[in-house]
KOLVOVEX-166886 format. One record per residue (C-alpha): x, y, z; residue in three letters; residue number from 0; chain. Coordinates in steps of 0.25 Angstrom, whole numbers, plus 2048, in hexadecimal, padded with zeros to 3 digits. Layout:
<atoms>
@xx->X	yy->Y	zz->Z	resn->Ala	resi->NUM	chain->A
...
</atoms>
This chain:
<atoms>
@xx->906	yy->CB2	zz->89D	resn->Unk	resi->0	chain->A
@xx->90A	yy->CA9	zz->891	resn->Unk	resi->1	chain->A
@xx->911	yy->C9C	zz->895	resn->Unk	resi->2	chain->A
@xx->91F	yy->C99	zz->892	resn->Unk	resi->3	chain->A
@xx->91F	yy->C8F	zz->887	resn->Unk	resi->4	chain->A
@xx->92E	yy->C89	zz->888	resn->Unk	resi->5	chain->A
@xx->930	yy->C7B	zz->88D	resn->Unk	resi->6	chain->A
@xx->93C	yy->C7F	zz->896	resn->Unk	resi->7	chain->A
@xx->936	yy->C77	zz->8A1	resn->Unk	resi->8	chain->A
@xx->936	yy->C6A	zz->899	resn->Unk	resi->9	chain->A
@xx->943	yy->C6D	zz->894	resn->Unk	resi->10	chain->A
@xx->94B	yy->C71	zz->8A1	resn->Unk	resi->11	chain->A
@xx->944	yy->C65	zz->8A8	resn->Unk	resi->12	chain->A
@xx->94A	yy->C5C	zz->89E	resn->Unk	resi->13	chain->A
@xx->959	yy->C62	zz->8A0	resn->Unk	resi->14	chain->A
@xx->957	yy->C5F	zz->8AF	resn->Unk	resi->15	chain->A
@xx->952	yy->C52	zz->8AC	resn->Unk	resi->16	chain->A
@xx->95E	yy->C4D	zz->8A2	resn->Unk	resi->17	chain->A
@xx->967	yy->C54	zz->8AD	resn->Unk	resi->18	chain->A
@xx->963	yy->C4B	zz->8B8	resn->Unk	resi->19	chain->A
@xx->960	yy->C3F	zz->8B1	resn->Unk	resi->20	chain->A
@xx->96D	yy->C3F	zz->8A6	resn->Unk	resi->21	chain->A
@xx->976	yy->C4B	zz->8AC	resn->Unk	resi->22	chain->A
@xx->97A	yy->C58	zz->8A9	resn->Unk	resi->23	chain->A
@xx->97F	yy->C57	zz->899	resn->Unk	resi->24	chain->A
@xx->971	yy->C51	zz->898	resn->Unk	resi->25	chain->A
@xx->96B	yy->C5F	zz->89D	resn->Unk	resi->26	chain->A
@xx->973	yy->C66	zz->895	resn->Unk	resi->27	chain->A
@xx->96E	yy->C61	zz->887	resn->Unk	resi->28	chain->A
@xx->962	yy->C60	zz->88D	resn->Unk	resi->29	chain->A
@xx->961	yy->C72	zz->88F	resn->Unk	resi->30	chain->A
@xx->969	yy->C72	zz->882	resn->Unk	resi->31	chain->A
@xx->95D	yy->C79	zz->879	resn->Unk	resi->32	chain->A
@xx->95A	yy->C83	zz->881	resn->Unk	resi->33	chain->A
@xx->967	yy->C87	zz->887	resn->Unk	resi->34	chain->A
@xx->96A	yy->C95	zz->88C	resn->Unk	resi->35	chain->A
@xx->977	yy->C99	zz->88C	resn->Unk	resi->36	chain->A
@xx->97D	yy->CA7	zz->891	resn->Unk	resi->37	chain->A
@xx->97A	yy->CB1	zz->888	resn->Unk	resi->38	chain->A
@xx->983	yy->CBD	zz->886	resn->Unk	resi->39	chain->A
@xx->97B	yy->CC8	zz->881	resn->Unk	resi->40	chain->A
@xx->97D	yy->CD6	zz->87D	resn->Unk	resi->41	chain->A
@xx->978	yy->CE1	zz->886	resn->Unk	resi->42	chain->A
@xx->969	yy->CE2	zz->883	resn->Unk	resi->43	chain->A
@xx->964	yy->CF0	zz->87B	resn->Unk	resi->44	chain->A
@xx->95B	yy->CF9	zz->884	resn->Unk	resi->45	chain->A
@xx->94E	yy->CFE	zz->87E	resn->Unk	resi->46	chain->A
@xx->94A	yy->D0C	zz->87F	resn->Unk	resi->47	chain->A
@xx->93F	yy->D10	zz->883	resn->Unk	resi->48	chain->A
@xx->93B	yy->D13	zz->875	resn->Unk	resi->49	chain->A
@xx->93D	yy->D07	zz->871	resn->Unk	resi->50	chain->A
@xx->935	yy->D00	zz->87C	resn->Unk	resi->51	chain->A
@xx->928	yy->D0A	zz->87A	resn->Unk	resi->52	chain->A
@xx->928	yy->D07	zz->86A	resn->Unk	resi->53	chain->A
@xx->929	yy->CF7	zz->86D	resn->Unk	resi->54	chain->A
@xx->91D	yy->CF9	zz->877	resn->Unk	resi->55	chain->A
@xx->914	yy->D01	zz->86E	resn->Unk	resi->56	chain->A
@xx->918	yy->CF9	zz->861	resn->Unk	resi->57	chain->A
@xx->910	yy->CED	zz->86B	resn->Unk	resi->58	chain->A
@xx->905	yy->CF6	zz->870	resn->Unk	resi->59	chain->A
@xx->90C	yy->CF5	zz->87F	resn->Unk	resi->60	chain->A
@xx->906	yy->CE5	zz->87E	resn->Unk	resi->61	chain->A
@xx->910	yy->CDA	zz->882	resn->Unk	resi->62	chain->A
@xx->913	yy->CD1	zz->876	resn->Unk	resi->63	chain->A
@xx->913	yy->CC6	zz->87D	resn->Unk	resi->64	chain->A
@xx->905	yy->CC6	zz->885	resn->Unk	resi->65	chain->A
@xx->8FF	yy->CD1	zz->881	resn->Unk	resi->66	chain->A
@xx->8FD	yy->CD9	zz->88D	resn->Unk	resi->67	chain->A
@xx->8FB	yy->CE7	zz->88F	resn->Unk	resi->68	chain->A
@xx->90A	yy->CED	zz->894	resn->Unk	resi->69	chain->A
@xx->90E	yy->CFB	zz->89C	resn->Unk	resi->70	chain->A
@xx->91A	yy->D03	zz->899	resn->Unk	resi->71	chain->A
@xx->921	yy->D03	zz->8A6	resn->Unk	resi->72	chain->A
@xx->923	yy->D12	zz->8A6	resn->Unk	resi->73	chain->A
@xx->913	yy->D11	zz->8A8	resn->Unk	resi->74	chain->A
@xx->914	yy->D08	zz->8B4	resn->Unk	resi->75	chain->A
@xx->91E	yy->D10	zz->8BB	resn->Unk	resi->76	chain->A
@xx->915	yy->D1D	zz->8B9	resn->Unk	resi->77	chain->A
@xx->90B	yy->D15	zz->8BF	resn->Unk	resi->78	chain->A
@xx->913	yy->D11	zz->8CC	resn->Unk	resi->79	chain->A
@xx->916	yy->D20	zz->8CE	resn->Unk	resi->80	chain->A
@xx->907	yy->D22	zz->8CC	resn->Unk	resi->81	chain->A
@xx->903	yy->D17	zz->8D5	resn->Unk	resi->82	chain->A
@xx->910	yy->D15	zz->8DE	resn->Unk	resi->83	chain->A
@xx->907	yy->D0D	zz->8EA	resn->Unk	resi->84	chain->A
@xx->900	yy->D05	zz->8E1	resn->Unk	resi->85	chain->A
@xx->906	yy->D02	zz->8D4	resn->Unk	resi->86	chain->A
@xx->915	yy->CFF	zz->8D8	resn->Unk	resi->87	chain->A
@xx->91F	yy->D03	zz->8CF	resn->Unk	resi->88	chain->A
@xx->92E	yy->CFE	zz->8D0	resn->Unk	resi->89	chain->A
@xx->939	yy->D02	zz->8C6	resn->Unk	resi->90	chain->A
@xx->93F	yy->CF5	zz->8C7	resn->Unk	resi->91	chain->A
@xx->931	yy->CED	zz->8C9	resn->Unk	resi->92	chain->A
@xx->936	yy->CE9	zz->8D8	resn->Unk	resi->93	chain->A
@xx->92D	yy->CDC	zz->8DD	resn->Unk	resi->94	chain->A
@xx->923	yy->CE3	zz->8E5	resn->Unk	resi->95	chain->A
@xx->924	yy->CF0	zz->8E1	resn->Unk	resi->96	chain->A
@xx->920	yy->CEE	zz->8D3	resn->Unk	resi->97	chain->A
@xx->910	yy->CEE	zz->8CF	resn->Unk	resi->98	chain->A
@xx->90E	yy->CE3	zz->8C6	resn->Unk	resi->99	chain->A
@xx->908	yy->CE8	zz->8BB	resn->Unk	resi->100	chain->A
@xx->917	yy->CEF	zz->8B8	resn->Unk	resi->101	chain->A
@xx->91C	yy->CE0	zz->8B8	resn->Unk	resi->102	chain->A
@xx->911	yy->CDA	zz->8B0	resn->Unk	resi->103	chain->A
@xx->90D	yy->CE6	zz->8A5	resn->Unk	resi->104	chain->A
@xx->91B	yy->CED	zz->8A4	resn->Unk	resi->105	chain->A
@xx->91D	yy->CEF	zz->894	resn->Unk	resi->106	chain->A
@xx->92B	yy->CEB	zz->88F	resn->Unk	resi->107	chain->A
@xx->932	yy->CE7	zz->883	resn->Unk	resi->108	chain->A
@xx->935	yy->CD8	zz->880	resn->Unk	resi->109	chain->A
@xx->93F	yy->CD1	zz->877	resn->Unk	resi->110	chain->A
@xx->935	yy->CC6	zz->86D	resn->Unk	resi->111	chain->A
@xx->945	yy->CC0	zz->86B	resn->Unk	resi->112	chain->A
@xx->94D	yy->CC1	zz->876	resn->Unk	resi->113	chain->A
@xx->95A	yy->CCA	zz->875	resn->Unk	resi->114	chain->A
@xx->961	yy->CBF	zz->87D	resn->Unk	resi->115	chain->A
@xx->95D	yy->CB6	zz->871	resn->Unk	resi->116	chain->A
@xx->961	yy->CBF	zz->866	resn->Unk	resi->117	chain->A
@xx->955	yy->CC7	zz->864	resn->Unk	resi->118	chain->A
@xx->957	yy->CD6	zz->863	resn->Unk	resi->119	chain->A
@xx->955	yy->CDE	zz->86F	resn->Unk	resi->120	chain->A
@xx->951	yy->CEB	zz->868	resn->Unk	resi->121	chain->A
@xx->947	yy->CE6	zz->85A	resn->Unk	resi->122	chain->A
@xx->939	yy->CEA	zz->85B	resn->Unk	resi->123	chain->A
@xx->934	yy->CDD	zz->853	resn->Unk	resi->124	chain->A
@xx->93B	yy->CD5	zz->861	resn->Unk	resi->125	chain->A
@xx->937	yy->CDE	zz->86B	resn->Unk	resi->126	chain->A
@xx->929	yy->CDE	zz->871	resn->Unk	resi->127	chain->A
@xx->91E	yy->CE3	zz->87C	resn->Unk	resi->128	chain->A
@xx->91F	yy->CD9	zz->888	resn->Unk	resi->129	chain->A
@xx->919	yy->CDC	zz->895	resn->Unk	resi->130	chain->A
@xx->922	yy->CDB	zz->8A0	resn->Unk	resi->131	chain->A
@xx->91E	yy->CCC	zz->8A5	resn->Unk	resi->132	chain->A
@xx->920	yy->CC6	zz->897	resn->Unk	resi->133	chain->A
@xx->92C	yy->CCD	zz->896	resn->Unk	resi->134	chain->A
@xx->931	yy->CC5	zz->8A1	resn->Unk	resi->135	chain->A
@xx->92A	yy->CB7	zz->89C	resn->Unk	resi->136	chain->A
@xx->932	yy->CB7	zz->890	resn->Unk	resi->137	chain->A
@xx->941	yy->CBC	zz->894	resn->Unk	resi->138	chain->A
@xx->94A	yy->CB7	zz->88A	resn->Unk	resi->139	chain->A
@xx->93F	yy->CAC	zz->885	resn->Unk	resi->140	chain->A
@xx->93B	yy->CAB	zz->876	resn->Unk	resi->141	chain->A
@xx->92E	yy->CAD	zz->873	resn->Unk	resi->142	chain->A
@xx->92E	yy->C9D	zz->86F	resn->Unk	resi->143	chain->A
@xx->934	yy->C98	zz->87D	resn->Unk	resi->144	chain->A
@xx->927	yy->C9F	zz->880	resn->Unk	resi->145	chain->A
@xx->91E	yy->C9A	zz->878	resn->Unk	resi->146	chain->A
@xx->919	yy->CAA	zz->877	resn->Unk	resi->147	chain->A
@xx->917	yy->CB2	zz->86C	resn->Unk	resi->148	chain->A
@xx->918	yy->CC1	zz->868	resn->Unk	resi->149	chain->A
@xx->90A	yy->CC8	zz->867	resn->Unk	resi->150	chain->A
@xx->907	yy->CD2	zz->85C	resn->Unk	resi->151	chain->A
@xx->907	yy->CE1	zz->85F	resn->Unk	resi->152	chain->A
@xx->8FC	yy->CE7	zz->85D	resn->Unk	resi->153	chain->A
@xx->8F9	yy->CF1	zz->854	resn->Unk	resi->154	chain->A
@xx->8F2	yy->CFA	zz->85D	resn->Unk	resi->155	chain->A
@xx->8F1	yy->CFA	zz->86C	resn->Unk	resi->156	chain->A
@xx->8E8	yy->D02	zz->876	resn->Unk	resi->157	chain->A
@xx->8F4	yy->D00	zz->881	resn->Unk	resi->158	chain->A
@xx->8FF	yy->D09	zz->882	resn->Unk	resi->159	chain->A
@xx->907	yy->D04	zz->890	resn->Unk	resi->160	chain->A
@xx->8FF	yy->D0E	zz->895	resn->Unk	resi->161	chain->A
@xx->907	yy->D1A	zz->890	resn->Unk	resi->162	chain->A
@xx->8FC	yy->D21	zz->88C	resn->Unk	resi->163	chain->A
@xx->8F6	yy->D23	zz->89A	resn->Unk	resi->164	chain->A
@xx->905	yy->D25	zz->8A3	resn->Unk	resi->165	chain->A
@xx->906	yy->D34	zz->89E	resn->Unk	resi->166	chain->A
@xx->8FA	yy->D38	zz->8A3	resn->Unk	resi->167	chain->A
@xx->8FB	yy->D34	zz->8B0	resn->Unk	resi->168	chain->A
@xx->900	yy->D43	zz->8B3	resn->Unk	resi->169	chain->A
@xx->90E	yy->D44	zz->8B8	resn->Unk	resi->170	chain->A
@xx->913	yy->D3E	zz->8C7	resn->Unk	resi->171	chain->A
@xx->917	yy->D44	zz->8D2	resn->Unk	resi->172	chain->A
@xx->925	yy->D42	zz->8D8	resn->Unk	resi->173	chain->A
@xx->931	yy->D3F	zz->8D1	resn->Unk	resi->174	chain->A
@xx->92D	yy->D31	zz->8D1	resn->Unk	resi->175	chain->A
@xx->922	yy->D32	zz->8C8	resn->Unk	resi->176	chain->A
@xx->92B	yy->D3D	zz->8BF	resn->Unk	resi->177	chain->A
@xx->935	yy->D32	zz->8BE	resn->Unk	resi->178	chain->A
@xx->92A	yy->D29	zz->8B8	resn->Unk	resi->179	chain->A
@xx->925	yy->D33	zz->8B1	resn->Unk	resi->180	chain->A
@xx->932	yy->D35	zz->8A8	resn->Unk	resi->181	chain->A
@xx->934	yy->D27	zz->8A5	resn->Unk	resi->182	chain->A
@xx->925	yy->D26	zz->8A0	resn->Unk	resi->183	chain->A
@xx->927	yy->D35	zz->898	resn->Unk	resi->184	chain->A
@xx->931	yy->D2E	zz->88E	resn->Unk	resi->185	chain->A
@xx->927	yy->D22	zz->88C	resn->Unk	resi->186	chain->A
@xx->91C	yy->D2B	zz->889	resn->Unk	resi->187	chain->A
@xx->925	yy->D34	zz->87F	resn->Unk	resi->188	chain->A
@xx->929	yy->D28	zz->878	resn->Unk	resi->189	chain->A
@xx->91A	yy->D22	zz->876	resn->Unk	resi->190	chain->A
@xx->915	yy->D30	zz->873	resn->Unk	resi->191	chain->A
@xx->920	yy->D32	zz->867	resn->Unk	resi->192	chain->A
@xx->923	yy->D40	zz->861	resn->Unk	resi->193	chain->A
@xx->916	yy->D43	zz->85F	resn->Unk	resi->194	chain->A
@xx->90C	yy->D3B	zz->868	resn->Unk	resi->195	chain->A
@xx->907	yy->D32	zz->85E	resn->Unk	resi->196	chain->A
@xx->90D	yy->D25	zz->864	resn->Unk	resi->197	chain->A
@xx->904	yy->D26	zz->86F	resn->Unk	resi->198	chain->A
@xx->8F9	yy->D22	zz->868	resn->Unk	resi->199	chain->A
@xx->8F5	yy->D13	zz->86C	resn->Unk	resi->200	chain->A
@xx->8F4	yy->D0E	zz->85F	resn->Unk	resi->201	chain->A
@xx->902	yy->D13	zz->85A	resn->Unk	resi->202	chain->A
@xx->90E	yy->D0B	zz->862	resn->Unk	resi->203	chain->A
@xx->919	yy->D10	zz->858	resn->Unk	resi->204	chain->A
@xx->91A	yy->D04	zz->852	resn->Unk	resi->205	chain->A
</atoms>
């Protein structure tokens, strides 16, 4: 995991420490530069699914920010019906009901700017791969309260999130697994494009 790189520690221990020492104005110039005041934001766009599937296969299903392979969460739920004993699948990821590989290789879409920030919620050039745990590391973080920088896409990848493999695990039984079933269906559609061709590993529709 890549270290945060801010110096919010030093900075907050200095507000505490002009606050007791010189009282509360002084604390208050003292967290003056990085002040965060209440933002009020529009409501924030939704991707589409589409949109989400292009953004992952544009990066090769790799996280941008450390590189690691990532798992369309479609496939994860596919696999908890597989394997319901052993690889515990929870649509809201409840704590111990949850495997932790659906935690730490989930694919999703990141913001390199945040929205909150200004950047734009729906751009290509300012979305990105992240696994799900370096999704959470950087929040509303730039990437230079970080210290992180974005990685380059490949321009091939041999790993597709796994969506090769998924249709051929043969359909489930029970309406469970039909349930999963039809929410991995439009995933595979999407991937496979009018005439299959975007199946091919080394042609992510960028």
């Amino acid at each position: 995991m890549i270290p945060p790189q801010d110096n919010f520690p030093a900075q907050l221990q200095r507000v505490i420490s002009r606050f007791l020492a010189e009282g509360r104005a002084a604390g208050v110039e003292e967290l003056g530069p990085i002040a965060y005041r209440l933002r009020e934001l529009p409501p924030r766009p939704t991707l589409s699914l589409a949109q989400r599937l292009s953004i992952y296969q544009r990066d090769g299903w790799l996280c941008r920010y450390c590189g690691g392979e990532t798992i369309l969460t479609q496939v994860m739920a596919l696999l908890g019906s597989l394997f319901p004993d052993l690889f515990r699948y929870h649509p809201n990821w409840k704590t111990g009901a949850t495997h932790p590989a659906i935690i730490s290789r989930s694919a999703s879409v990141d913001h390199l700017y945040p929205g909150s920030l200004g950047g734009s919620w729906t751009e290509p050039d300012n979305l990105a791969t992240a696994c799900w745990l370096c999704n959470m590391r950087k929040a509303d973080l730039t990437l230079e309260q970080l210290g992180w920088s974005i990685l380059t896409a490949p321009e091939t990848s041999q790993w597709d999130g796994l969506t090769g493999l998924s249709p051929r695990c043969g359909r489930l039984p029970g309406n469970r697994g039909e349930n999963i079933e039809r929410g991995l269906q439009p995933c595979v559609s999407l991937l496979a494009g009018p005439d299959g061709s975007n199946m091919d590993r080394g042609n992510r529709g960028a």
